[in-house]
MIFI-348686 format. One record per residue: residue in three letters; x, y, z of N, C-alpha, C, O in turn. Coordinates in steps of 0.2 Angstrom, whole numbers, padded with zeros to 4 digits, always signed. Layout:
BEGIN
ALAXYZXYZXYZXYZ ...
***
This chain:
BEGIN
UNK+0035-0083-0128+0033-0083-0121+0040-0082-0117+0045-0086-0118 UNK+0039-0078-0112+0044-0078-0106+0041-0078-0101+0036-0075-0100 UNK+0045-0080-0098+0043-0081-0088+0046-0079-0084+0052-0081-0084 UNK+0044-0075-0079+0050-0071-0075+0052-0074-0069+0047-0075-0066 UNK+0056-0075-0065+0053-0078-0059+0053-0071-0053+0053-0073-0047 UNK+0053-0064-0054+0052-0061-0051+0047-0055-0054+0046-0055-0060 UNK+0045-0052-0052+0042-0045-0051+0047-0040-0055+0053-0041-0053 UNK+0047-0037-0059+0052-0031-0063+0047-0028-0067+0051-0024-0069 UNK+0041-0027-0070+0038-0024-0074+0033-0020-0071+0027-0023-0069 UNK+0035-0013-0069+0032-0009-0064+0023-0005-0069+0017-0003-0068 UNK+0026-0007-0076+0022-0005-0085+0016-0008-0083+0010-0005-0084 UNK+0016-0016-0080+0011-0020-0081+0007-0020-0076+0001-0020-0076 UNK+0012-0022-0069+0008-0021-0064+0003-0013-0062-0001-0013-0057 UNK+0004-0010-0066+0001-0002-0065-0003-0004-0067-0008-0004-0063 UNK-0005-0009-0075-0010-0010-0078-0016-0013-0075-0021-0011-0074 UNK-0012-0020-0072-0017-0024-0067-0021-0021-0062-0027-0022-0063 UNK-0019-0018-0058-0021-0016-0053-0021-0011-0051-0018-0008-0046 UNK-0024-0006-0059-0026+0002-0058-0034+0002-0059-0037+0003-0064 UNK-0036-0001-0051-0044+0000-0050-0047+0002-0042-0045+0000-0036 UNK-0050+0006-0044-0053+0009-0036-0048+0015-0033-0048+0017-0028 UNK-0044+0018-0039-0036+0024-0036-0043+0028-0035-0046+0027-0030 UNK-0045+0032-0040-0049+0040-0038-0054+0037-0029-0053+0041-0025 UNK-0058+0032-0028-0061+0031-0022-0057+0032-0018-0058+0035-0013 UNK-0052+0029-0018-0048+0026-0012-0042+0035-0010-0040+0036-0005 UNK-0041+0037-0015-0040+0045-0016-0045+0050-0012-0043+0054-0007 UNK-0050+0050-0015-0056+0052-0009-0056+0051-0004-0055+0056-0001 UNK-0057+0043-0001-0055+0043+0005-0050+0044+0010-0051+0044+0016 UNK-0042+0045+0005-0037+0049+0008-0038+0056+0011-0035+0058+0015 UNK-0044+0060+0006-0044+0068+0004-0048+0068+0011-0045+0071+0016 UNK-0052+0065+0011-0058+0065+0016-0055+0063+0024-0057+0065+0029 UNK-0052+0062+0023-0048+0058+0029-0044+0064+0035-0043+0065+0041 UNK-0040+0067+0028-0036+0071+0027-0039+0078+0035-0037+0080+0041 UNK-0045+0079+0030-0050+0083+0032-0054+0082+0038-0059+0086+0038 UNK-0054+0076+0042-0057+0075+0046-0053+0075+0050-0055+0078+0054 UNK-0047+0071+0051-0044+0068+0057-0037+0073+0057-0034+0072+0063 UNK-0034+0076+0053-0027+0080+0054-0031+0088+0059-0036+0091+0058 UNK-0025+0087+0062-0023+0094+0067-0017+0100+0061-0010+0099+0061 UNK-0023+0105+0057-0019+0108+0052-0020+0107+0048-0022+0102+0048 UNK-0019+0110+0043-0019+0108+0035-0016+0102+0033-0011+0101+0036 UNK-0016+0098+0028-0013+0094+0024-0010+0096+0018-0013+0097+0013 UNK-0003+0097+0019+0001+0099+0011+0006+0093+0008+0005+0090+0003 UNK+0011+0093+0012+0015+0088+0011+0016+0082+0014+0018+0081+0019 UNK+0015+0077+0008+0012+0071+0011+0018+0065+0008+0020+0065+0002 UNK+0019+0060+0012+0023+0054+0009+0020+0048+0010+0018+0045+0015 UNK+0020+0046+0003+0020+0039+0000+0025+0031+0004+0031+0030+0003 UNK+0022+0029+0006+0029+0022+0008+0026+0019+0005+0020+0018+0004 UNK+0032+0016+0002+0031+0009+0000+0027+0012-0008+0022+0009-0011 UNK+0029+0017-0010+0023+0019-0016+0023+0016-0023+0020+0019-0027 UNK+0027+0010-0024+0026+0006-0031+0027+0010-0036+0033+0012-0037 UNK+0021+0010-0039+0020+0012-0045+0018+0018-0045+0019+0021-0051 UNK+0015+0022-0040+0015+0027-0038+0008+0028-0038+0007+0034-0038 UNK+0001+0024-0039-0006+0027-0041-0007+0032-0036-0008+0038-0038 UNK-0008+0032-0032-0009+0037-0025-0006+0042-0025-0010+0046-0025 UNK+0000+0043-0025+0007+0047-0025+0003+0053-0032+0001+0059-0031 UNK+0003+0049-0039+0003+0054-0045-0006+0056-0044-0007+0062-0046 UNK-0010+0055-0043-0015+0056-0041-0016+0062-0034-0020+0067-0034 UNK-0014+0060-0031-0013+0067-0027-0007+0074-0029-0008+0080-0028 UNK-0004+0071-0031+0002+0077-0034-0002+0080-0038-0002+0086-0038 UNK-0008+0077-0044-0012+0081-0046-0017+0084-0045-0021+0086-0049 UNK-0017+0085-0038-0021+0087-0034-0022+0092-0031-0027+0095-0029 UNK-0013+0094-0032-0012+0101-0029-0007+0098-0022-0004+0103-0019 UNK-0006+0091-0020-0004+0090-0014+0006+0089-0015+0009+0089-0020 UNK+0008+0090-0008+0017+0089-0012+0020+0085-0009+0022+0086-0004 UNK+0020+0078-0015+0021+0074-0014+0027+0070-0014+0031+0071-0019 UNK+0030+0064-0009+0038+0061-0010+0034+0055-0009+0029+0053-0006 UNK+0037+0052-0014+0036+0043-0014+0044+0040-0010+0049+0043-0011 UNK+0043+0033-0005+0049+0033-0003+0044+0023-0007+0039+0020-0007 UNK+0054+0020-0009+0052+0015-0011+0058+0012-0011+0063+0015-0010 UNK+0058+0005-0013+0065+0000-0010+0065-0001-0017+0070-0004-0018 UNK+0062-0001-0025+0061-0003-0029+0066+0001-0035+0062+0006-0037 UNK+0074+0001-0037+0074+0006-0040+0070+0005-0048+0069+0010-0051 UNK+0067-0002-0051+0061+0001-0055+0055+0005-0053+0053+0009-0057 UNK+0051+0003-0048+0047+0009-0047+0049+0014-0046+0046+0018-0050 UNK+0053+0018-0042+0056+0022-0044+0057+0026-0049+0055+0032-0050 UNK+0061+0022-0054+0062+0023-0062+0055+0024-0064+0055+0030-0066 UNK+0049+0021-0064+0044+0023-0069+0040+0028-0066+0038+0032-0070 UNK+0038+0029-0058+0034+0035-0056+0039+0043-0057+0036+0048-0055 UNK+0045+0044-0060+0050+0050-0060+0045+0049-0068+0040+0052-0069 UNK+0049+0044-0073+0044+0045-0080+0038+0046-0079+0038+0051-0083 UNK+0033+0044-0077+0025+0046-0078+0026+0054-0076+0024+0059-0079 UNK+0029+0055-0070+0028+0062-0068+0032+0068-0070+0031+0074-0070 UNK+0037+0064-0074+0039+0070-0079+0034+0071-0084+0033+0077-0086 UNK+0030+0065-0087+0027+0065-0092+0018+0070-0091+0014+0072-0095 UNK+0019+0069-0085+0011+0071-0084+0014+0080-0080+0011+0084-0077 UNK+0019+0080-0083+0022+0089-0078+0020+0090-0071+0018+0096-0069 UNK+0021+0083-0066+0019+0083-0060+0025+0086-0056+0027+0090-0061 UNK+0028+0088-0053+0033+0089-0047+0034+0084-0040+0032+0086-0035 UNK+0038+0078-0042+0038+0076-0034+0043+0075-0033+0048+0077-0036 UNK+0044+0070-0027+0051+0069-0024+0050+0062-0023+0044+0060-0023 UNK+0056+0058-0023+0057+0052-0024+0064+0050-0018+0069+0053-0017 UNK+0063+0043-0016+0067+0043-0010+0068+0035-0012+0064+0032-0015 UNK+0075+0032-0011+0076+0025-0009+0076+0021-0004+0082+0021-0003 UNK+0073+0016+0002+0074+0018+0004+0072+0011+0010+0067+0009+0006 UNK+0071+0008+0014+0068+0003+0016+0061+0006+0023+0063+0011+0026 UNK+0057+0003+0023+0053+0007+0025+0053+0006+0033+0050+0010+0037 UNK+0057+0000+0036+0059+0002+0045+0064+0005+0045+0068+0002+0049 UNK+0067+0010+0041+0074+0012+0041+0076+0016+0038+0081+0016+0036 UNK+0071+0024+0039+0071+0030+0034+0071+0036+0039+0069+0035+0045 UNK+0072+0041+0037+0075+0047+0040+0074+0054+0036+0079+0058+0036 UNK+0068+0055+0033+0069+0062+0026+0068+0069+0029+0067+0074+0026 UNK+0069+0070+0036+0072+0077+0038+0066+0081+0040+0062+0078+0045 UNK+0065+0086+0038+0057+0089+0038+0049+0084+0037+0047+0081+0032 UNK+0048+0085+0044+0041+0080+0044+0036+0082+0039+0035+0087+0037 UNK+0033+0078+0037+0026+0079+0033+0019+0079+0036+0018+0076+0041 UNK+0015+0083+0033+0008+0082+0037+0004+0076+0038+0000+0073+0042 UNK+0006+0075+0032+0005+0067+0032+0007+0060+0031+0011+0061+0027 UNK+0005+0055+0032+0010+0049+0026+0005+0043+0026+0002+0042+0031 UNK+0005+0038+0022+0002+0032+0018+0006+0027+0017+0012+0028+0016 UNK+0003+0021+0018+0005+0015+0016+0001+0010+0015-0001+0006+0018 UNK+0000+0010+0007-0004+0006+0005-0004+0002+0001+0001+0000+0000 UNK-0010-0003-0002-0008-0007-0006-0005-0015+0000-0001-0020-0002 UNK-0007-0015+0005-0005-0021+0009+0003-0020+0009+0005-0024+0013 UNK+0008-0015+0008+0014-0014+0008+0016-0015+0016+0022-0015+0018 UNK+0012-0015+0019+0014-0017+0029+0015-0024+0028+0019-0027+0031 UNK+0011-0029+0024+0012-0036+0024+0019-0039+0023+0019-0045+0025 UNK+0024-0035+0022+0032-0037+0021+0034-0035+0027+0038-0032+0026 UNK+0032-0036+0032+0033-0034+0039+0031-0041+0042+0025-0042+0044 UNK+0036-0046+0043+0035-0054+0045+0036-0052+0052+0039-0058+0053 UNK+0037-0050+0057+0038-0050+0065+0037-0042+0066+0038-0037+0063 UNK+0034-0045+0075+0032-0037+0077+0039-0032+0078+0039-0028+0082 UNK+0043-0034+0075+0049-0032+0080+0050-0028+0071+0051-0022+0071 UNK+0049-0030+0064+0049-0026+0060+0043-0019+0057+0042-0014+0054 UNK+0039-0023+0060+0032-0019+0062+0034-0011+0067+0032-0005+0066 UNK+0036-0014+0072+0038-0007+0077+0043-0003+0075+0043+0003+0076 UNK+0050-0006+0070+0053-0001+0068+0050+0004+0062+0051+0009+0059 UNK+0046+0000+0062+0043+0004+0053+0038+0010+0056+0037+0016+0053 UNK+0035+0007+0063+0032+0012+0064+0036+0019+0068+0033+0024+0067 UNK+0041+0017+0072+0047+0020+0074+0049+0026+0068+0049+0032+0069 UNK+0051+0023+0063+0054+0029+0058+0046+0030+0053+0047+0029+0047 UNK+0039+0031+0055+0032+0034+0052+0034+0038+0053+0036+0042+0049 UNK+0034+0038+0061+0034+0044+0069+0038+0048+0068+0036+0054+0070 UNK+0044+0047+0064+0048+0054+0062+0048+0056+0058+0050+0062+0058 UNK+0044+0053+0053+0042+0059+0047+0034+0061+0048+0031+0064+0044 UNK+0032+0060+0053+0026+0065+0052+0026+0067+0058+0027+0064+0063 UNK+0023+0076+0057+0025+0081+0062+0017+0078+0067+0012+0076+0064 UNK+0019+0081+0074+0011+0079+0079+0005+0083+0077+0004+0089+0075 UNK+0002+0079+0077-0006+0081+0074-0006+0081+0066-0011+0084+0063 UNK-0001+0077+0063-0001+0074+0058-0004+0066+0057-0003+0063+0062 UNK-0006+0063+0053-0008+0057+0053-0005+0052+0047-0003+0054+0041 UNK-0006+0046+0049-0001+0040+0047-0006+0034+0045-0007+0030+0050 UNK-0010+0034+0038-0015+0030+0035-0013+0023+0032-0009+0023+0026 UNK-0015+0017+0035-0011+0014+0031-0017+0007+0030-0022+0006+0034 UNK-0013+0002+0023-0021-0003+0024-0020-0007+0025-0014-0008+0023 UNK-0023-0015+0029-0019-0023+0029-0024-0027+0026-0030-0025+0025 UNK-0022-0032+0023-0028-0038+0020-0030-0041+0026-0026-0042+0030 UNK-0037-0041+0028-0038-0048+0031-0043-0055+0028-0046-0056+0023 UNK-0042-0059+0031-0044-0065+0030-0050-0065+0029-0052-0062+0034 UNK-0055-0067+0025-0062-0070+0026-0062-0076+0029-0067-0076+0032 UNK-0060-0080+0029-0060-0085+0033-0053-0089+0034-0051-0093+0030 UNK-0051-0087+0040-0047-0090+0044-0047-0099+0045-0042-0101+0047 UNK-0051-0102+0044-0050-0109+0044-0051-0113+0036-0050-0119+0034 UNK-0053-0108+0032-0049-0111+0024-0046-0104+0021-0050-0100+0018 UNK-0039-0105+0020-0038-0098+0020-0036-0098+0013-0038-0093+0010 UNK-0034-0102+0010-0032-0101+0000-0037-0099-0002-0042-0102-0001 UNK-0036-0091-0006-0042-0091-0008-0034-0085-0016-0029-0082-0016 UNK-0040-0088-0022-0037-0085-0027-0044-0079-0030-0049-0080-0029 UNK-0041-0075-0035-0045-0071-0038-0040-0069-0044-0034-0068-0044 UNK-0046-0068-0050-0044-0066-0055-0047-0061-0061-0053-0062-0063 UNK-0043-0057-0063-0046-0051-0068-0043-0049-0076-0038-0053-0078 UNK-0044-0046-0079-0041-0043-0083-0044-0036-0086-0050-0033-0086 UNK-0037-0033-0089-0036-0026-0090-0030-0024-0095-0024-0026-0096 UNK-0035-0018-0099-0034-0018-0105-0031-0010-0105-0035-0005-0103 UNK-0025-0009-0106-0024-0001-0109-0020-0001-0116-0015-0005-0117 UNK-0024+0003-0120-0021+0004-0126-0021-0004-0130-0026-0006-0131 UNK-0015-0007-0132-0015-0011-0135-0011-0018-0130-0010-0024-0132 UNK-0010-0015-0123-0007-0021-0119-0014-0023-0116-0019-0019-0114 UNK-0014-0030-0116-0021-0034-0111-0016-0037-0104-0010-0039-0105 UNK-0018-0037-0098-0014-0039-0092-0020-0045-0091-0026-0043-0090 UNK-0019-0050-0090-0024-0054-0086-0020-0056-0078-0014-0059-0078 UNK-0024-0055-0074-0020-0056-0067-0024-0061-0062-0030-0060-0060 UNK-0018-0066-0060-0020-0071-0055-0016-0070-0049-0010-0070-0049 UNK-0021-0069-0044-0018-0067-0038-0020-0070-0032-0025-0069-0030 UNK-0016-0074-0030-0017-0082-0023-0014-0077-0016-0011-0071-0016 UNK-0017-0080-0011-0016-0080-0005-0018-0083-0002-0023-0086-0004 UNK-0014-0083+0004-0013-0087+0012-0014-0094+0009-0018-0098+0008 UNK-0007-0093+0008-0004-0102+0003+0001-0104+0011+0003-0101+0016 UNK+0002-0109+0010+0007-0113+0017+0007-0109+0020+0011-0104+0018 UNK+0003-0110+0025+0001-0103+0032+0004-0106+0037+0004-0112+0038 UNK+0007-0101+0040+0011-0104+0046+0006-0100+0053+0007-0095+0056 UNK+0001-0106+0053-0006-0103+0060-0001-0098+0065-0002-0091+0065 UNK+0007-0101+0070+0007-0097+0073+0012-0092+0073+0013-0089+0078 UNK+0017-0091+0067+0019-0084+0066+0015-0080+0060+0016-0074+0059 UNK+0010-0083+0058+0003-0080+0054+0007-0078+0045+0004-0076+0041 UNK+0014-0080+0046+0017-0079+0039+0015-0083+0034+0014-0089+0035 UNK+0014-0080+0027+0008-0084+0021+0013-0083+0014+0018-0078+0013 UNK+0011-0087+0009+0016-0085+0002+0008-0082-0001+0002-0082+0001 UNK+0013-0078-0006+0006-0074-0009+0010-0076-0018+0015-0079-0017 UNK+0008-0076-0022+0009-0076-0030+0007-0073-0033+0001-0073-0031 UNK+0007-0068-0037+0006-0063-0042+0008-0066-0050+0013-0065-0052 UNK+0002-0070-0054+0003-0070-0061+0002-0065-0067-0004-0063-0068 UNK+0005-0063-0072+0003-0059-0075+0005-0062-0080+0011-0064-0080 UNK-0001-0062-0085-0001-0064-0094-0001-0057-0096-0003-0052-0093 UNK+0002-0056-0101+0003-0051-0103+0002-0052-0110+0006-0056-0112 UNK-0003-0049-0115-0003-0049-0123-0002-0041-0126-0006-0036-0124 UNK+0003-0041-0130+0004-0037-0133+0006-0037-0142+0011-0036-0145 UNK-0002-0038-0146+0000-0037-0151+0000-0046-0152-0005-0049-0150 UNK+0005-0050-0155+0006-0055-0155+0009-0058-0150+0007-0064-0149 UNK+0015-0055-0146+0018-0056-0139+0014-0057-0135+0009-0053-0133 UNK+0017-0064-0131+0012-0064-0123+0018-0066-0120+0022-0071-0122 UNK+0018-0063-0114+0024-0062-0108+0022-0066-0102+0020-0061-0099 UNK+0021-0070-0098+0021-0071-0092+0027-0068-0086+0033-0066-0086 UNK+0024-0068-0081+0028-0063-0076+0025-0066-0070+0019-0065-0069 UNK+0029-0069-0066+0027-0072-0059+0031-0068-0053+0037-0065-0053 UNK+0027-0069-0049+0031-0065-0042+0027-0068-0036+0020-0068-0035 UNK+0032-0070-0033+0033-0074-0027+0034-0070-0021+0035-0064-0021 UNK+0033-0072-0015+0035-0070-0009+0031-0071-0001+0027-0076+0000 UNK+0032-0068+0002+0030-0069+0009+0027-0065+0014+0031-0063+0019 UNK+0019-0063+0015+0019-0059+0019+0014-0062+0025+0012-0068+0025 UNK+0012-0057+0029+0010-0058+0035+0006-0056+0038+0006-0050+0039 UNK+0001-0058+0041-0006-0057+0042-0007-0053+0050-0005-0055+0055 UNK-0011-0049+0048-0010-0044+0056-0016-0043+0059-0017-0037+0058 UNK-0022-0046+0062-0029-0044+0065-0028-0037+0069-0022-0035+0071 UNK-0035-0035+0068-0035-0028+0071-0034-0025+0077-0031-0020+0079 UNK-0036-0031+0084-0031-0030+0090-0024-0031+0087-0021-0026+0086 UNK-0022-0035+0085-0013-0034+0087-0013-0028+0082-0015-0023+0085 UNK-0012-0026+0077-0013-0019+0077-0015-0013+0081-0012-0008+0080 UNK-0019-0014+0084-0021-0008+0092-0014-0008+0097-0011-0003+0098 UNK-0011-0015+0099-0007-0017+0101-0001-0015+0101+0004-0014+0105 UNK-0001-0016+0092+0006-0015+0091+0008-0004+0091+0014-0002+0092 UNK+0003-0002+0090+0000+0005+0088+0002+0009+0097+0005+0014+0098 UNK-0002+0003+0102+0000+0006+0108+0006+0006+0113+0008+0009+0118 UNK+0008+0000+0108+0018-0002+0113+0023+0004+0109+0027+0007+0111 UNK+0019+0006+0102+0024+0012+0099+0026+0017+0104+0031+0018+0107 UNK+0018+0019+0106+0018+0025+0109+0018+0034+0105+0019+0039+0107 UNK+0018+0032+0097+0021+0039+0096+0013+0040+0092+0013+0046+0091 UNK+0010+0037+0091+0002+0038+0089-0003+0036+0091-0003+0031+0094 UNK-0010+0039+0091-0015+0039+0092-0022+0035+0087-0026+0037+0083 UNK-0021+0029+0089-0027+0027+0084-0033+0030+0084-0037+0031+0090 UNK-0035+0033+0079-0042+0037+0077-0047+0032+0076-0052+0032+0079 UNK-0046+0026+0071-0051+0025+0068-0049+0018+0063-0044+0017+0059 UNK-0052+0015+0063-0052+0010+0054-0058+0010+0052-0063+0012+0056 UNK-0059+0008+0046-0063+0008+0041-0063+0003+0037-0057+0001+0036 UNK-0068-0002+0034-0067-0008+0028-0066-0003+0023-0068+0003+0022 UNK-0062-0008+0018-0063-0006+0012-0065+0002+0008-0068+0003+0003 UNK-0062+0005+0012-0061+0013+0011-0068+0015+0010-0070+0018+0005 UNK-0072+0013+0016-0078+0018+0016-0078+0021+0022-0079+0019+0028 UNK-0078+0026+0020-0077+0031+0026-0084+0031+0033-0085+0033+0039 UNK-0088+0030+0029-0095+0032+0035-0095+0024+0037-0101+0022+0039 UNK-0091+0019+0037-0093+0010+0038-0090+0010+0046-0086+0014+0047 UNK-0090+0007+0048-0088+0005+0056-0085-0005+0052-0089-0009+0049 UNK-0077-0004+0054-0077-0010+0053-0081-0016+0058-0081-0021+0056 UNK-0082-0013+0063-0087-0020+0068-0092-0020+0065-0095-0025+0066 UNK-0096-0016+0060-0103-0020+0056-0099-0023+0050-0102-0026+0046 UNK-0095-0024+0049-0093-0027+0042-0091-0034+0043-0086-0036+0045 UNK-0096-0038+0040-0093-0047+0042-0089-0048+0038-0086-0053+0040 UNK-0086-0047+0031-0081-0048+0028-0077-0046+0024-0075-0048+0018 UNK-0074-0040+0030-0070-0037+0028-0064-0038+0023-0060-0042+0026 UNK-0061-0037+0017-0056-0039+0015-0051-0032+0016-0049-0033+0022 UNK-0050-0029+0015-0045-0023+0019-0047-0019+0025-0053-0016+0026 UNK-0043-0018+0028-0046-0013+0034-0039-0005+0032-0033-0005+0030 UNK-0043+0000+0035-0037+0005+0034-0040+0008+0040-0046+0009+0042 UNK-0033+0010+0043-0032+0010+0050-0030+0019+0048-0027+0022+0044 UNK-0033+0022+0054-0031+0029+0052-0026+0033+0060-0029+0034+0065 UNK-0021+0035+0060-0015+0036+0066-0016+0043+0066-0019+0046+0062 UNK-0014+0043+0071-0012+0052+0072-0006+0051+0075-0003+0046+0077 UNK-0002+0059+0075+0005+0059+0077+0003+0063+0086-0001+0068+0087 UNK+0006+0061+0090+0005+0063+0097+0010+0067+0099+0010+0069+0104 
***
């Protein structure tokens, strides 16, 4: 048994939590085609991990740059895409803090990856440098967790997932010592890992940040460089999130002005 005290195995967390990509793919495709001024070709990933979305689209036909702070993600989405004969581009890079030249038609952020975003002052740089990478009447899709119940907020959830010969079982906590008024929460990520007779533990820690869908309108409106189109629960495109009582993601869909 080993125990990690940090997040480093890009192999496993693919495992865990490769459920709902092709849906949630759709919804991007759909989105695409509804809400952009012009075709969509070239599109960028922030914050793209392990890359599900990224290699899914690149097989898609779409031309795709993952930008990521992680040089193991990094390292594993260039191998998957060499391996699968994909073509993409790959960026290092922090995500209030990038600059890749020629705009894209479009760009994503997901996977709760806005959640490392602890004050609205890193929230507007992030959205600051979207704004430069996507040309106007392009659009900037991205998703936040919300809370089902704000007045008992721990809530954990757990699964497991099997490829080949590795099993992942995955325990995932949040809104742990909640600070009500900076809304910042720890989250934990455990993974068992069995492989063969090896079993690995791997824990990851951290701190992110809770953002209701006004102060997002809000924060979207002091930018000034986009136009809120739309959100949606849970990547269904024909839902209004005001019918949804409990919504656990919301995805926000921007336009470039």
């Amino acid at each position: 048994m080993r125990a990690g005290a940090s997040y480093t195995a890009p192999k496993y967390y693919e495992i865990a939590f490769n459920v709902f990509r092709k849906k949630e793919c759709d919804f991007l495709e759909a989105c695409f085609k509804k809400h952009a001024t012009g075709p969509v070709r070239r599109v960028l990933d922030i914050a793209c991990g392990t890359g599900p979305h990224l290699l899914r689209l690149a097989a898609r036909g779409y031309e795709m740059t993952g930008l990521d702070l992680s040089t193991e993600n990094l390292a594993y989405v260039r191998n998957r895409a060499e391996k699968s004969g994909l073509k993409v581009e790959l960026a290092q890079a922090d995500m209030t803090d990038f600059d890749l030249g020629a705009p894209f038609d479009a760009a994503m952020c997901l996977q709760d990856s806005q959640g490392h975003l602890l004050t609205n002052e890193a929230i507007l740089s992030h959205l600051r440098a979207a704004a430069r990478a996507v040309r106007p009447g392009g659009l900037y899709i991205f998703d936040r967790m919300i809370p089902n119940n704000w007045a008992r907020p721990a809530t954990q959830w757990s699964w497991t997932r099997r490829q080949g010969r590795t099993t992942v079982r995955t325990i995932f906590r949040t809104m742990l010592d909640i600070d009500e008024v900076s809304q910042v929460c720890r989250e934990e990520i455990i993974l068992e890992v069995r492989e063969g007779r090896r079993r690995t533990i791997i824990r990851q820690r951290y701190r992110t940040r809770v953002v209701f869908p006004q102060e997002l309108r809000a924060l979207v409106q002091l930018n000034g460089q986009f136009e809120l189109l739309a959100w949606h629960p849970n990547f269904h495109l024909h839902r209004r999130l005001e019918d949804t009582k409990h919504p656990l993601m919301i995805i926000a869909v921007l336009r470039r002005v």
